[in-house]
N, C-alpha and C positions, 0 to 999 in steps of 0.2 A: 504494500500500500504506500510506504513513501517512496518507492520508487515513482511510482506513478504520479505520485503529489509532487515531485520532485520533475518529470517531465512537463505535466501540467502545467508549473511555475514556470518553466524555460522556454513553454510556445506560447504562455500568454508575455511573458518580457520581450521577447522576439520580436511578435506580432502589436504589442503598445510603442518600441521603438522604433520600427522598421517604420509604421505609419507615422511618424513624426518627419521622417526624412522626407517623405514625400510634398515637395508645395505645387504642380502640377503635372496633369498628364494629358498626354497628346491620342489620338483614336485615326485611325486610316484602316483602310480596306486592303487586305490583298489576299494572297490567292497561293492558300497552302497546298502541302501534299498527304494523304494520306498514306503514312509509311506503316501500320501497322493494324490490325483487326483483330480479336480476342473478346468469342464470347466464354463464362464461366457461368456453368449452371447454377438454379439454385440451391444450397446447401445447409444441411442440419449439424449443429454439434454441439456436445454439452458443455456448458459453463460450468465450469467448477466450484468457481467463488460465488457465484450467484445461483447453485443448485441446481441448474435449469438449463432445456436447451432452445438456443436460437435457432431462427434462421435466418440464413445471408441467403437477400433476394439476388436474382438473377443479375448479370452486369454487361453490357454490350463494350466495350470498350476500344474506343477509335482515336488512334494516337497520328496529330497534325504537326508536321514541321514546315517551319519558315524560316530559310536562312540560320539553321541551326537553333532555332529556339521552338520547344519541345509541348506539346501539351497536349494529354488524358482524356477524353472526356467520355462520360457515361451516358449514352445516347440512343437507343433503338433505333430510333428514325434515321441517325447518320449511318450506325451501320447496315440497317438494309437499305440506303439509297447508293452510296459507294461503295469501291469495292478499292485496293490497295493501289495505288499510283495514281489516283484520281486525283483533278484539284479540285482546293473548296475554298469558296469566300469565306475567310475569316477577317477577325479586327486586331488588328496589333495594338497595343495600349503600351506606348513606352511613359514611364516613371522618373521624374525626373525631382533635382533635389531644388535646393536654394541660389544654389552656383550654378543650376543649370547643366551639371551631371548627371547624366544616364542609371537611374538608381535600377530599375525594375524594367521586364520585357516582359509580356505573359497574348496571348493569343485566346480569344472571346471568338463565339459562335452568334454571327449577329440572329435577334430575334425575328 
């Protein structure tokens, strides 16, 4: 248990600092690749410390590169619309600091 209280405390510091760095960010369209497709069924298993079992729902998982910046996402609809090589409009949101330093890259599925 303190391990985990002890992880807990080190992603919520992380994530209160990191968001301080940030004073704005920029949004453009361009046009990833899907390098990678991975469904995982869904699955049962017992919790030990909580007596009990879960289940993990199902996951489609469709991983987009642009120019070397990488991103996940869990999506049914993407992965049975594409298939690996395809491109897709995504949004690049770069993160930028006070000086105007490049803090953050991350890639959005426009709605």
């Amino acid at each position: 248990m303190k391990r985990f209280s002890l992880i807990v405390a080190i992603v919520i510091c992380v994530i209160l600092t990191s968001c301080s760095l940030v004073t704005s960010t920029k949004k453009s369209e361009v046009y990833g690749t899907v390098t990678k497709m991975e469904y995982k069924e869904k699955s049962l298993f017992y919790n030990v410390a909580l007596e009990m079992y879960q289940i993990i729902p199902e996951k489609y998982l469709v991983t987009i590169t642009y120019k070397g910046i990488r991103e996940t996402i869990d999506s049914q609809t993407l992965y049975e619309k594409y298939k690996e090589g395809d491109k897709v409009k995504v949004i690049l949101c770069n993160s930028y600091d006070q000086e105007g330093n490049l803090v953050c890259q991350k890639l959005e599925i426009p709605e």
